[in-house]
DSSP file (Angstrom, degrees, kcal/mol; ACC not computed):
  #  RESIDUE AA STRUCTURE BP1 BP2  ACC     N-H-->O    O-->H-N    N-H-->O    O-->H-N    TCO  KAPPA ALPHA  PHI   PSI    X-CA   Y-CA   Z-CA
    1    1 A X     >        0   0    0      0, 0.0     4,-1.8     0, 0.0     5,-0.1   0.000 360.0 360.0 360.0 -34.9   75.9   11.7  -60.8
    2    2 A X  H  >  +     0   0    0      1,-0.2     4,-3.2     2,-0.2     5,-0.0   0.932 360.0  50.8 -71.2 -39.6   79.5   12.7  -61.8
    3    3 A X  H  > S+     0   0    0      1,-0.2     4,-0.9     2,-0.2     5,-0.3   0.957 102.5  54.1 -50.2 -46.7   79.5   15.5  -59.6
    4    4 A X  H >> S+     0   0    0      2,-0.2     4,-4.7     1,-0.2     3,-0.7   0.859 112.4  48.5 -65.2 -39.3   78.3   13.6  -56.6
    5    5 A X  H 3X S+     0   0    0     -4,-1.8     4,-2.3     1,-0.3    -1,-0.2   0.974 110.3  56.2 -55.3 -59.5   81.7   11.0  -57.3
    6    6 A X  H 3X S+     0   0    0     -4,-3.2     4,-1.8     1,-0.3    -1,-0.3   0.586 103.0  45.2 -63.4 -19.3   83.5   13.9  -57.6
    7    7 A X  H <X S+     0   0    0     -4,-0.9     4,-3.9    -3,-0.7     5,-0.5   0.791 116.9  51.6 -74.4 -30.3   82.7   15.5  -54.2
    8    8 A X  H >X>S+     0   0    0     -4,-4.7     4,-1.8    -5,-0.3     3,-1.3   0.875 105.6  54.3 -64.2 -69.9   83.4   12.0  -52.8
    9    9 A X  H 3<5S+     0   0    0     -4,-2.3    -1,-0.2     1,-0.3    -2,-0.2   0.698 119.4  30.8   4.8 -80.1   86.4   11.9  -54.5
   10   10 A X  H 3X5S+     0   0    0     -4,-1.8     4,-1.0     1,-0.2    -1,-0.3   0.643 114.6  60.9 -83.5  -8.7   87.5   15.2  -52.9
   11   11 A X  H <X5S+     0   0    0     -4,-3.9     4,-1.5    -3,-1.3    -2,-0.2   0.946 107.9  42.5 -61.7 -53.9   85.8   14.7  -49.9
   12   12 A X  H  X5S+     0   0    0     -4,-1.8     4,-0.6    -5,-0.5    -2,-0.2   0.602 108.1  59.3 -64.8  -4.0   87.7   11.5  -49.2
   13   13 A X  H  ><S+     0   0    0     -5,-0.6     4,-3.5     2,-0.1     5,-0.3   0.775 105.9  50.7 -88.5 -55.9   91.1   13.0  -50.2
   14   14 A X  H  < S+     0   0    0     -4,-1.0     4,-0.4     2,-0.2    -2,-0.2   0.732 109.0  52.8 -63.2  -9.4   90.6   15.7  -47.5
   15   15 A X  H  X S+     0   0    0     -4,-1.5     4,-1.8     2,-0.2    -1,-0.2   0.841 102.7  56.8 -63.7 -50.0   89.9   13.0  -45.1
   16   16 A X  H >< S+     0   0    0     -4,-0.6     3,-0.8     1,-0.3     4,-0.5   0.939 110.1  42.6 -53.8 -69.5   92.9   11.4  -45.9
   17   17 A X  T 3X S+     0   0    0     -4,-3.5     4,-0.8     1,-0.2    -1,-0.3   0.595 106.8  58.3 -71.0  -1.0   95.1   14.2  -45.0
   18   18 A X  H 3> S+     0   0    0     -4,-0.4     4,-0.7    -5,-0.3    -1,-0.2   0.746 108.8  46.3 -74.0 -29.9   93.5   15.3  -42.2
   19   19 A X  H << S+     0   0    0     -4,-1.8    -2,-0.2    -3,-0.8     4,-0.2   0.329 110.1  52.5-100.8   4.1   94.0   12.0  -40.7
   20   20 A X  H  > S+     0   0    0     -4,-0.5     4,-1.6     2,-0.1    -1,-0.2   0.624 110.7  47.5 -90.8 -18.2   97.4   11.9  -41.7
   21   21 A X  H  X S+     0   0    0     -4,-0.8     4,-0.7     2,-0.2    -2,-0.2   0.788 110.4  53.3 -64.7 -31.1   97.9   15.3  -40.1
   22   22 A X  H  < S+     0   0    0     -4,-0.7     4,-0.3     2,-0.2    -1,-0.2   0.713 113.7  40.1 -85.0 -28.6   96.2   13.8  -37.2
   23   23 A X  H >> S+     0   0    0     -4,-0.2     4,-1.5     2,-0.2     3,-1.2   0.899 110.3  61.1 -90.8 -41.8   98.9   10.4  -37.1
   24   24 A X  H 3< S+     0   0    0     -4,-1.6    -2,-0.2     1,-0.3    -1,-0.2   0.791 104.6  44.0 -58.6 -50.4  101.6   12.7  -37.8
   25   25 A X  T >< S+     0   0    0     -4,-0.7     3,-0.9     1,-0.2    -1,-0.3   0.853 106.1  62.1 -81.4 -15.3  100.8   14.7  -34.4
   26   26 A X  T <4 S+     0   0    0     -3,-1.2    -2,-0.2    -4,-0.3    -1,-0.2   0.726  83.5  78.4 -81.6 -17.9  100.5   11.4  -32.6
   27   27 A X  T 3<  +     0   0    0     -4,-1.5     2,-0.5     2,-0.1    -1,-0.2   0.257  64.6 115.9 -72.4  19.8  104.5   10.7  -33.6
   28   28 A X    <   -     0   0    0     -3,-0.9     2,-0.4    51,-0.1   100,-0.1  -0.797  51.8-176.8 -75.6 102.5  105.3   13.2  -30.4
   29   29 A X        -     0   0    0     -2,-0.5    -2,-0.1     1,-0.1    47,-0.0  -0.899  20.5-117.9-113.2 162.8  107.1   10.6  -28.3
   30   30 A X     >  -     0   0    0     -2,-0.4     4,-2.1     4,-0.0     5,-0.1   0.077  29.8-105.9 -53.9 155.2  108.4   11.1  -24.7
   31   31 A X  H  > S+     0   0    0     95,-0.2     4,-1.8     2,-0.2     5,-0.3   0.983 121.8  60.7 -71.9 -47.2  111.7   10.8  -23.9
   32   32 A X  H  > S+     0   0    0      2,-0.2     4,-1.3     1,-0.2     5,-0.3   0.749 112.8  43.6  23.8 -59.4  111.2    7.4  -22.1
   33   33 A X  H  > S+     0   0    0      1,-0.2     4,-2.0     2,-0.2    -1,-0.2   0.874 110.4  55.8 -91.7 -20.9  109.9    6.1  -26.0
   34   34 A X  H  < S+     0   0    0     -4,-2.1     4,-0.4    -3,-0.2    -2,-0.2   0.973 114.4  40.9 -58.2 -43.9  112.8    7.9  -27.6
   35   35 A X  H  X S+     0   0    0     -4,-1.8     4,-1.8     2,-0.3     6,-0.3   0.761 112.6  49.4 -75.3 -28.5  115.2    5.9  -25.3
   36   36 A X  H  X S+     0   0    0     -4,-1.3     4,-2.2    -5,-0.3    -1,-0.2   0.905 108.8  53.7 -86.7 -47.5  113.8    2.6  -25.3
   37   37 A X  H  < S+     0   0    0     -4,-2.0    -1,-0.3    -5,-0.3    -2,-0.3   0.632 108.9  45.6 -82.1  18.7  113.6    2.6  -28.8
   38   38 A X  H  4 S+     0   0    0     -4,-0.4    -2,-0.2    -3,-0.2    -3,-0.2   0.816 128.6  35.4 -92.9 -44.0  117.6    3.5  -29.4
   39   39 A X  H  < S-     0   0    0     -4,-1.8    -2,-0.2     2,-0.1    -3,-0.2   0.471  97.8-130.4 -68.2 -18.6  118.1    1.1  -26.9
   40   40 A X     <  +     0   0    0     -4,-2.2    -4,-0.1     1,-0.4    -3,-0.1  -0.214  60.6 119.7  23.5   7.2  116.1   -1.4  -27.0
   41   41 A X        -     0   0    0     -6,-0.3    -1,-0.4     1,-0.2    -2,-0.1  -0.128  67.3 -96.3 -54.9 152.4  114.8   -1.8  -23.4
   42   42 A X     >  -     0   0    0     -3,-0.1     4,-1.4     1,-0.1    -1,-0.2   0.022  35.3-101.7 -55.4 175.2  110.9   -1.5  -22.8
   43   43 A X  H  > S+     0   0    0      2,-0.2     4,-4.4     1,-0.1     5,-0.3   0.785 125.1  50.8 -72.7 -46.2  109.3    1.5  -21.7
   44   44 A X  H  > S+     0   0    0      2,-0.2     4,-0.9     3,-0.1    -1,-0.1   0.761 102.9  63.0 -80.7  -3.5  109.1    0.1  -18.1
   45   45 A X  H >> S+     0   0    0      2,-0.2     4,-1.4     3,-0.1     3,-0.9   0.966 113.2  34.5 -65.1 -70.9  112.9   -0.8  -18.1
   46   46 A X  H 3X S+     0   0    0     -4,-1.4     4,-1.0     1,-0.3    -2,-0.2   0.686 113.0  55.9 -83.6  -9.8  113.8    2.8  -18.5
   47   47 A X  H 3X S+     0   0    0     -4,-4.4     4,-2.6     2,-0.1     5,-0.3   0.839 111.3  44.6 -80.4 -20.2  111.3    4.2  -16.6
   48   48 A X  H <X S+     0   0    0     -4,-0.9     4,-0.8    -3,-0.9     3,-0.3   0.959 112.5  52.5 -66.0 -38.6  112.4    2.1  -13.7
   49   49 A X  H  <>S+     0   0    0     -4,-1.4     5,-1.7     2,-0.2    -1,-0.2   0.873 111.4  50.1 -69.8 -48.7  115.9    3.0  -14.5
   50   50 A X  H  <5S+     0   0    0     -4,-1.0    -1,-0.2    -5,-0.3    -2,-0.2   0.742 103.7  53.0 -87.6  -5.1  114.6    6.6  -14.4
   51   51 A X  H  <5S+     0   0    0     -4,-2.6    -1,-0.2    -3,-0.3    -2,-0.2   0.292  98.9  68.1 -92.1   5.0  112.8    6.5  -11.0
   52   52 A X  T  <5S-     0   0    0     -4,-0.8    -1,-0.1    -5,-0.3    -2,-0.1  -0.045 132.1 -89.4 -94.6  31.8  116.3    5.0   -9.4
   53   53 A X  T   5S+     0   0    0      1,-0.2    -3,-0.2    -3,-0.0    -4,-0.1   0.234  84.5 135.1  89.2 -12.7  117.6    8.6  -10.2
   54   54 A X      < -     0   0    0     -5,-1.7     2,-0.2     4,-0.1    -1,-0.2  -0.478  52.0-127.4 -90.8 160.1  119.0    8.4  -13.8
   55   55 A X    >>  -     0   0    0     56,-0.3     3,-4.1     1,-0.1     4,-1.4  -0.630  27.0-115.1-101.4 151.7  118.3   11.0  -16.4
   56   56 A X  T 34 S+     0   0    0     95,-1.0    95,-0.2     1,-0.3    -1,-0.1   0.687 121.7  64.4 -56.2 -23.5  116.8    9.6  -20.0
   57   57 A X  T 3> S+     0   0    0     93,-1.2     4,-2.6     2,-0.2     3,-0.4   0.890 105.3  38.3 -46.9 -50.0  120.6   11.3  -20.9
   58   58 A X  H <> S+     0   0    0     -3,-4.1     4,-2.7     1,-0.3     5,-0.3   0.998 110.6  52.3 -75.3 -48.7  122.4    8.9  -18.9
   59   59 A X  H  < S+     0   0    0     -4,-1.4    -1,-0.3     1,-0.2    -2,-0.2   0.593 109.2  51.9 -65.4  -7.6  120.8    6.1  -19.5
   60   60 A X  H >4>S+     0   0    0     -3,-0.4     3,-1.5    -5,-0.3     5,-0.7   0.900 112.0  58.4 -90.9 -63.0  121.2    6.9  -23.7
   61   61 A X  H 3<5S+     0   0    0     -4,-2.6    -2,-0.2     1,-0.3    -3,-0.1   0.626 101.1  45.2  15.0 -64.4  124.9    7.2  -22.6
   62   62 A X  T 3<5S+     0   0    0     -4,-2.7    -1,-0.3     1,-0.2    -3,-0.1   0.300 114.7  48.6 -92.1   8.6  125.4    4.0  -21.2
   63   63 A X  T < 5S-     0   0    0     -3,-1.5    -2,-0.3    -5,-0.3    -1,-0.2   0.343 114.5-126.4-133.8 -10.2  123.8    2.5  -24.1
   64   64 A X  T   5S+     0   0    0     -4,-0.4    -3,-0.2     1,-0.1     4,-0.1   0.992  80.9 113.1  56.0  63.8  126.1    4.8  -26.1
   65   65 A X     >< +     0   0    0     -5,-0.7     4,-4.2     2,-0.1    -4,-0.3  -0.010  31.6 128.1-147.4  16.6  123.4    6.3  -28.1
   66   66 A X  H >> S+     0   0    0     -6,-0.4     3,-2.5     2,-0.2     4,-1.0   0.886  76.4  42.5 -24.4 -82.5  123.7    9.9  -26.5
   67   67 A X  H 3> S+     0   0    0      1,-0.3     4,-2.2     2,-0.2     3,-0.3   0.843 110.2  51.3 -44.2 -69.2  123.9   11.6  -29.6
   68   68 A X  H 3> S+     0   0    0      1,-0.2     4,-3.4     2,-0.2     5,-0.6   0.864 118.9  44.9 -23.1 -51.8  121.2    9.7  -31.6
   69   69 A X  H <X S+     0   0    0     -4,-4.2     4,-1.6    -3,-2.5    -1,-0.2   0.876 112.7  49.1 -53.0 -55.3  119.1   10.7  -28.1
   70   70 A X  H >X S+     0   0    0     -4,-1.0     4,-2.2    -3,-0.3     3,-0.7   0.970 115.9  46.5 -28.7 -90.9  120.6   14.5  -28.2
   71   71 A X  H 3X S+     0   0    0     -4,-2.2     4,-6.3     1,-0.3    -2,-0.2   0.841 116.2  43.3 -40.3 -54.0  119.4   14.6  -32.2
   72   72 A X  H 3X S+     0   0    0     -4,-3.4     4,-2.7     1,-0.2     5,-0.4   0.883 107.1  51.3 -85.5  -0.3  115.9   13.1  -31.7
   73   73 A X  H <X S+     0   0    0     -4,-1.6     4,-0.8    -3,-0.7    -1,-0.2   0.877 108.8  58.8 -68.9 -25.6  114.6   14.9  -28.6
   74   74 A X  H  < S+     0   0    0     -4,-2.2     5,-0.3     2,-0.2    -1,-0.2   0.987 106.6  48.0 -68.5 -46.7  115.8   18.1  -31.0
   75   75 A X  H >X S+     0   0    0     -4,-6.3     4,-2.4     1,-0.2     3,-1.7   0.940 111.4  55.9 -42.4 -43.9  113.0   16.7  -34.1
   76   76 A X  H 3X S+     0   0    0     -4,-2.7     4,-2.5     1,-0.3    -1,-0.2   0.912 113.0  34.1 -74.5 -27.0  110.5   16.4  -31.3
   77   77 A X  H 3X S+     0   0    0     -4,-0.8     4,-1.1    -5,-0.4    -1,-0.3   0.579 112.3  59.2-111.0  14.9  110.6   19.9  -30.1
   78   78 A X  H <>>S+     0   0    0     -3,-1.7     4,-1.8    -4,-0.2     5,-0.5   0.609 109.1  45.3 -81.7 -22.0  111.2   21.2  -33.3
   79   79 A X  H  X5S+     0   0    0     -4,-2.4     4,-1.4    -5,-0.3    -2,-0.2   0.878 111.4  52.3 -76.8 -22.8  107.8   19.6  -34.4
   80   80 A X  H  X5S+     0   0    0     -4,-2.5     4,-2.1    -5,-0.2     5,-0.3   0.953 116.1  40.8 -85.3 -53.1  106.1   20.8  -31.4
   81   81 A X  H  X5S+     0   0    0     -4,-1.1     4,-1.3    -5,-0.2    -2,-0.2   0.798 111.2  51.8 -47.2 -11.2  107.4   24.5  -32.1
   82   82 A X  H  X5S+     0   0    0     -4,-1.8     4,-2.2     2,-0.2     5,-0.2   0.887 114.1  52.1 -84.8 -49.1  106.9   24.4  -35.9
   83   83 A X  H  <<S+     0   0    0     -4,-1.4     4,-0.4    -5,-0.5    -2,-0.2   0.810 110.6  44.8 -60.8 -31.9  103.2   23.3  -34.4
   84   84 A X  H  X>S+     0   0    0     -4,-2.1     5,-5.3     2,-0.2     4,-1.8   0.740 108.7  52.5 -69.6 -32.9  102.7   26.4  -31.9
   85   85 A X  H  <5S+     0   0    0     -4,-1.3    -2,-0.2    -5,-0.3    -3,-0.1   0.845 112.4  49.2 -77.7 -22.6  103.8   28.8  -34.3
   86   86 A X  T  <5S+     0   0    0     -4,-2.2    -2,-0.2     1,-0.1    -1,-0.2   0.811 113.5  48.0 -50.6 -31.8  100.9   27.0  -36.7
   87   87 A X  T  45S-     0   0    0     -4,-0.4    -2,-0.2    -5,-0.2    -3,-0.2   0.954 115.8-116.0-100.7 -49.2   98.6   27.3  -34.0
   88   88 A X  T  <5S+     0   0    0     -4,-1.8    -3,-0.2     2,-0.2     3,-0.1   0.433  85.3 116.3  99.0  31.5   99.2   31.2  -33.0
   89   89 A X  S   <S+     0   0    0     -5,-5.3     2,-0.3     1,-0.4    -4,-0.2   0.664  84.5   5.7-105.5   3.2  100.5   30.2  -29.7
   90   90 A X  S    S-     0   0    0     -6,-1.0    -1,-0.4    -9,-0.1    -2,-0.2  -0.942  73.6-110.7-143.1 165.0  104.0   31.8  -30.8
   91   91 A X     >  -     0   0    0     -2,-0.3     4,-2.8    -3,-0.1    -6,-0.1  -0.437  38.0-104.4 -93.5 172.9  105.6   33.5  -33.4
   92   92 A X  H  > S+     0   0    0      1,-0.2     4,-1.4     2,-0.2    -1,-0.1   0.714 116.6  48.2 -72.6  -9.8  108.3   32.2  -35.8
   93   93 A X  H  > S+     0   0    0      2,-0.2     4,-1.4     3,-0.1    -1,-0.2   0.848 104.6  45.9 -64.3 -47.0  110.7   34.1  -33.6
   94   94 A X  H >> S+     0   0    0      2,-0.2     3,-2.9     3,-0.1     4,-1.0   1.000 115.3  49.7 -65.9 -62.5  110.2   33.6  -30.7
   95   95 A X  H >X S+     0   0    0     -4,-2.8     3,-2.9     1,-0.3     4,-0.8   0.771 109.9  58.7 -16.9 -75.7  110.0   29.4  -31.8
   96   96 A X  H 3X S+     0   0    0     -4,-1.4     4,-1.3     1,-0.4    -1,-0.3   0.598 110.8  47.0 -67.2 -32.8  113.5   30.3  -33.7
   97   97 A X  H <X S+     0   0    0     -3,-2.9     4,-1.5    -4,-1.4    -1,-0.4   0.839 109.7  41.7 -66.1 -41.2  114.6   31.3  -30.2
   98   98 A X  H <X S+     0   0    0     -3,-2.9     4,-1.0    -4,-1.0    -2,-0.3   0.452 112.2  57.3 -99.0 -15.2  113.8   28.9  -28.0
   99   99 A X  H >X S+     0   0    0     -4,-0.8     3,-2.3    -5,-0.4     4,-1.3   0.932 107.0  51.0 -82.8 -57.0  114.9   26.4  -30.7
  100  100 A X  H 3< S+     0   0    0     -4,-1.3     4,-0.4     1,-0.3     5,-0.2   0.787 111.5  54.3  10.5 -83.0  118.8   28.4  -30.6
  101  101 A X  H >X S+     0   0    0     -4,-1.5     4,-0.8     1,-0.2     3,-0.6   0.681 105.6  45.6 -30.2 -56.1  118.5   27.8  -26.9
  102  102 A X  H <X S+     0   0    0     -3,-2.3     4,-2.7    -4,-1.0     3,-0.5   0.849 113.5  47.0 -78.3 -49.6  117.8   24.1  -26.9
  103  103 A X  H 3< S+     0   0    0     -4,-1.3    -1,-0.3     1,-0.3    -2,-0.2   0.214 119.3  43.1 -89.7  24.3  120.8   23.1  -29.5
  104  104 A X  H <4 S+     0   0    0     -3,-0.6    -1,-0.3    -4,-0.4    -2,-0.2   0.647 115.4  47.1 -99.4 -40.2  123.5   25.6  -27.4
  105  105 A X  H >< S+     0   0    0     -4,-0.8     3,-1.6    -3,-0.5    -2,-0.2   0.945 115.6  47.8-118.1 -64.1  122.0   24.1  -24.2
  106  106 A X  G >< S+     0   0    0     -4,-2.7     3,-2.1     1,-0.3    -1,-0.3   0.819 102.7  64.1 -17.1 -58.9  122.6   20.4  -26.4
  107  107 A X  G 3  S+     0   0    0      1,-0.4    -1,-0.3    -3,-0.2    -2,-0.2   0.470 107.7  40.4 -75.8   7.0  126.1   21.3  -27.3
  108  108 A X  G <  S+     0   0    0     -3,-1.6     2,-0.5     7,-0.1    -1,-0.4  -0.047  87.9 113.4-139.0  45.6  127.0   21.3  -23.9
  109  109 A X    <   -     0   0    0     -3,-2.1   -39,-0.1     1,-0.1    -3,-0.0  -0.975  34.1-176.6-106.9 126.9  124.9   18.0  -22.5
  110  110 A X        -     0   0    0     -2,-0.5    -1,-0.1   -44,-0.0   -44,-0.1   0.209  63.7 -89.5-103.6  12.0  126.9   15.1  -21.3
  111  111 A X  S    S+     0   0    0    -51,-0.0   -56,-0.3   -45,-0.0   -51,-0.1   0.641 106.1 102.3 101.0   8.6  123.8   12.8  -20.5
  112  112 A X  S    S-     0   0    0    -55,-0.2   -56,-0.1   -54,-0.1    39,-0.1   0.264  83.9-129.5-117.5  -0.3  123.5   14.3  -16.4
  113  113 A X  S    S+     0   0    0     37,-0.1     4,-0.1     1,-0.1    38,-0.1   0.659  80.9 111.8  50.0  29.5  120.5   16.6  -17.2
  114  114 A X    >   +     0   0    0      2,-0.1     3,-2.1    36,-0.0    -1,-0.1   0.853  44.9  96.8 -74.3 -55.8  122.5   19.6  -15.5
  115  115 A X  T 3  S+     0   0    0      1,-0.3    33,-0.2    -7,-0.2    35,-0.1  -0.016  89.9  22.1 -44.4 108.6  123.2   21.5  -18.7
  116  116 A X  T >  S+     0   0    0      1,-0.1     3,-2.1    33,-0.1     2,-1.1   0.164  80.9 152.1 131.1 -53.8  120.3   24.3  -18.9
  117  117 A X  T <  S-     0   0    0     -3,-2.1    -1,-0.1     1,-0.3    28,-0.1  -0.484  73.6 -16.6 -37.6  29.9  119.4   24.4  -15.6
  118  118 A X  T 3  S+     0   0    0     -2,-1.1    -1,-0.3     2,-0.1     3,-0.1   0.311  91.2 121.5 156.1  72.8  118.2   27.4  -14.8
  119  119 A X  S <  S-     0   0    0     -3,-2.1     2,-0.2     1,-0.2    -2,-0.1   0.278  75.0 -44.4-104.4  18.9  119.4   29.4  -17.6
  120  120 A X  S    S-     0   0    0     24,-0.1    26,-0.8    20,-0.1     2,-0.3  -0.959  83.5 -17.8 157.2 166.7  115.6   30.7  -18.9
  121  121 A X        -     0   0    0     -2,-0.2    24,-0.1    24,-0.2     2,-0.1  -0.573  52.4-140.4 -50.2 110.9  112.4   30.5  -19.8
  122  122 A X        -     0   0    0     22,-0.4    -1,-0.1    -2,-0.3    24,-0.0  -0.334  16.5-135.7 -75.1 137.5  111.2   26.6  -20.5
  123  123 A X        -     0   0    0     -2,-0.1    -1,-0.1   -25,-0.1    13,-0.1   0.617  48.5 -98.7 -94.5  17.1  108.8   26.6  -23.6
  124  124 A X  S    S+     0   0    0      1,-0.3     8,-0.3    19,-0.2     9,-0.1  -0.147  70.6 159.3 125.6 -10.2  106.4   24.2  -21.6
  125  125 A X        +     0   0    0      6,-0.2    -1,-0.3     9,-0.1     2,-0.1   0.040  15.7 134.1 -65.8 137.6  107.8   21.4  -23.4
  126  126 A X        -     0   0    0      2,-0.1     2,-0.4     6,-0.1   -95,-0.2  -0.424  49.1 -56.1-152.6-141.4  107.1   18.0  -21.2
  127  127 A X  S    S+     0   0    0     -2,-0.1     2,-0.3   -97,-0.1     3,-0.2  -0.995  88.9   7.7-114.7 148.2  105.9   14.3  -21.2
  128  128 A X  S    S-     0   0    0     -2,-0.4    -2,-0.1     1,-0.1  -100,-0.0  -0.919 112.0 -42.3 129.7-132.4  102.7   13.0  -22.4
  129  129 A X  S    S+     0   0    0     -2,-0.3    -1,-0.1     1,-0.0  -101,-0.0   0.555 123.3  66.4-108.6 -17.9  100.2   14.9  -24.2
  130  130 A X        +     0   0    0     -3,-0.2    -2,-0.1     1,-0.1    -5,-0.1   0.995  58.6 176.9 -57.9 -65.1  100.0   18.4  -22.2
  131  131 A X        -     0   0    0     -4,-0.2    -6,-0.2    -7,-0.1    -3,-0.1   0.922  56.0-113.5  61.5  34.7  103.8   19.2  -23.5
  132  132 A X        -     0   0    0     -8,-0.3    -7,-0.1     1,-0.1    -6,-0.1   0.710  21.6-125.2  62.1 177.3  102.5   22.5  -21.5
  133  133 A X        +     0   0    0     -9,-0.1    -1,-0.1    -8,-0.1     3,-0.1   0.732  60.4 125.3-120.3 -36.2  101.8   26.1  -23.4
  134  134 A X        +     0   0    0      1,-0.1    -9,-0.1   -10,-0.1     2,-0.0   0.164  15.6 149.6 -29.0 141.8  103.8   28.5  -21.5
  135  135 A X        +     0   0    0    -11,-0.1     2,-0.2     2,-0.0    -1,-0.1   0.282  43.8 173.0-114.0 -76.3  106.7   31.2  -23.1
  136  136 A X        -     0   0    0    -15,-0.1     2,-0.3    -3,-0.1   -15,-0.1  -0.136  18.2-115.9 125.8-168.2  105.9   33.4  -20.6
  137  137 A X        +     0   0    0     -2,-0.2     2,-0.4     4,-0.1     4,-0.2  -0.994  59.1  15.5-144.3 155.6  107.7   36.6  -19.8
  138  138 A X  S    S-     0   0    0     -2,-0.3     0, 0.0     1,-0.2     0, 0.0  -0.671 130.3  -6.1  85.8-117.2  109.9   39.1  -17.4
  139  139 A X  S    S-     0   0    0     -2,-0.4    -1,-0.2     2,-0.1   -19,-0.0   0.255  88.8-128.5-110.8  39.1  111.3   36.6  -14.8
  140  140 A X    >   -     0   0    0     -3,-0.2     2,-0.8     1,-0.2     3,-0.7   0.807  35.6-175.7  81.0  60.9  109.4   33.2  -15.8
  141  141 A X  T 3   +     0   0    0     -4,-0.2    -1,-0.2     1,-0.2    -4,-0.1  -0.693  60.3   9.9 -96.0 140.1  108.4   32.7  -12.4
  142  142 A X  T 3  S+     0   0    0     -2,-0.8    -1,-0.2     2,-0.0    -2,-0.1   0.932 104.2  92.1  39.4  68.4  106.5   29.2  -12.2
  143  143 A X  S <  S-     0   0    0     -3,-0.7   -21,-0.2     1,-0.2   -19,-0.2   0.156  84.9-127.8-130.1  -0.8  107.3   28.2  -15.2
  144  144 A X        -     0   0    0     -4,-0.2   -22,-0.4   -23,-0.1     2,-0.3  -0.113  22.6 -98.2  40.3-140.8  110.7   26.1  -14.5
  145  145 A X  S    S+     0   0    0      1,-0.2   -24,-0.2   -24,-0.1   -28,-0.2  -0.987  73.8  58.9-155.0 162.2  114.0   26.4  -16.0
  146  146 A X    >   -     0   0    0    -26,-0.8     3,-2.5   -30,-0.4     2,-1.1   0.892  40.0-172.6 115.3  16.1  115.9   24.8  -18.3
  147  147 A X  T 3  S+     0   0    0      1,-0.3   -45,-0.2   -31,-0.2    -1,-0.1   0.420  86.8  45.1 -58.5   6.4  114.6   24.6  -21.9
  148  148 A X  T 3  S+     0   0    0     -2,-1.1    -1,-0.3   -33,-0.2   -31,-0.1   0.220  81.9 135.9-139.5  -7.1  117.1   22.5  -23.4
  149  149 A X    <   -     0   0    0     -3,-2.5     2,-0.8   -33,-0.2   -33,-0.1  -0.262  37.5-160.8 -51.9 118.9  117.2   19.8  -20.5
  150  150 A X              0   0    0      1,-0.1   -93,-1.2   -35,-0.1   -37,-0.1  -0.652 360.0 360.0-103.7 115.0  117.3   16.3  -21.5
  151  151 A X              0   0    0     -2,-0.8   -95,-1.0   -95,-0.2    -1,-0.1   0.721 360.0 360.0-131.3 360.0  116.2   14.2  -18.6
């Protein structure tokens, strides 16, 4: 009988972190929820704001929360590379590259989503749940550009 507690025991511990691994991958938000919460507009305030032509930069901007925006859009795509190089869809180099890329690409963003712009290979990164797969190689073609654009 003591055994049996004890595989529930450690069965239900390993549950427990699996489903905290599992909420933990669900804390990938868009740019859209990054912005709305710094700001505090809804989601459909700043998507409306972002189909009349402004980029999820400006509109952090105007709310004077660039930087904050700038810092967490960096966490999110560091957690989705730190999560591809878990997976074996990159190495820790390549990740360590493409992250480089993104905070030079950063240092020069004023909130117009110009900066970047076809300087490279994009690492798929996108909104919703695809957040795409791609490194690709040789001249990235149809793959887009831009890896450090925040828009």
């Amino acid at each position: 009988m003591k055994n049996v507690k004890k595989f529930v025991a450690v069965l239900s511990i390993v549950g427990v972190l699996g489903t905290a691994g599992a909420v933990y991958a669900l804390e990938i938000k868009t740019p859209a929820d990054v912005v709305a919460g710094l700001t505090g507009k809804s989601i459909t305030e700043v998507n409306n704001e972002r189909t009349s032509g402004k980029t999820y930069g400006t509109i952090a901007k105007e709310a004077n929360k660039l930087d904050e925006f700038k810092a967490q859009m960096l966490e999110q795509k560091k957690a989705i590379l730190d999560q591809r190089v878990k997976d074996g869809t990159l190495t820790q180099e390549q990740a360590d590259a493409i992250y480089k890329r993104i905070k030079d690409n950063q240092a020069l963003c004023d909130g117009t989503g110009n900066e970047g712009t076809g300087r490279g290979c994009g690492a798929g990164f996108g909104n919703g749940k695809g957040m795409g797969r791609g490194l690709g190689s040789g001249s990235c073609t149809g793959l887009g550009a831009g890896n450090g654009s925040i828009r």
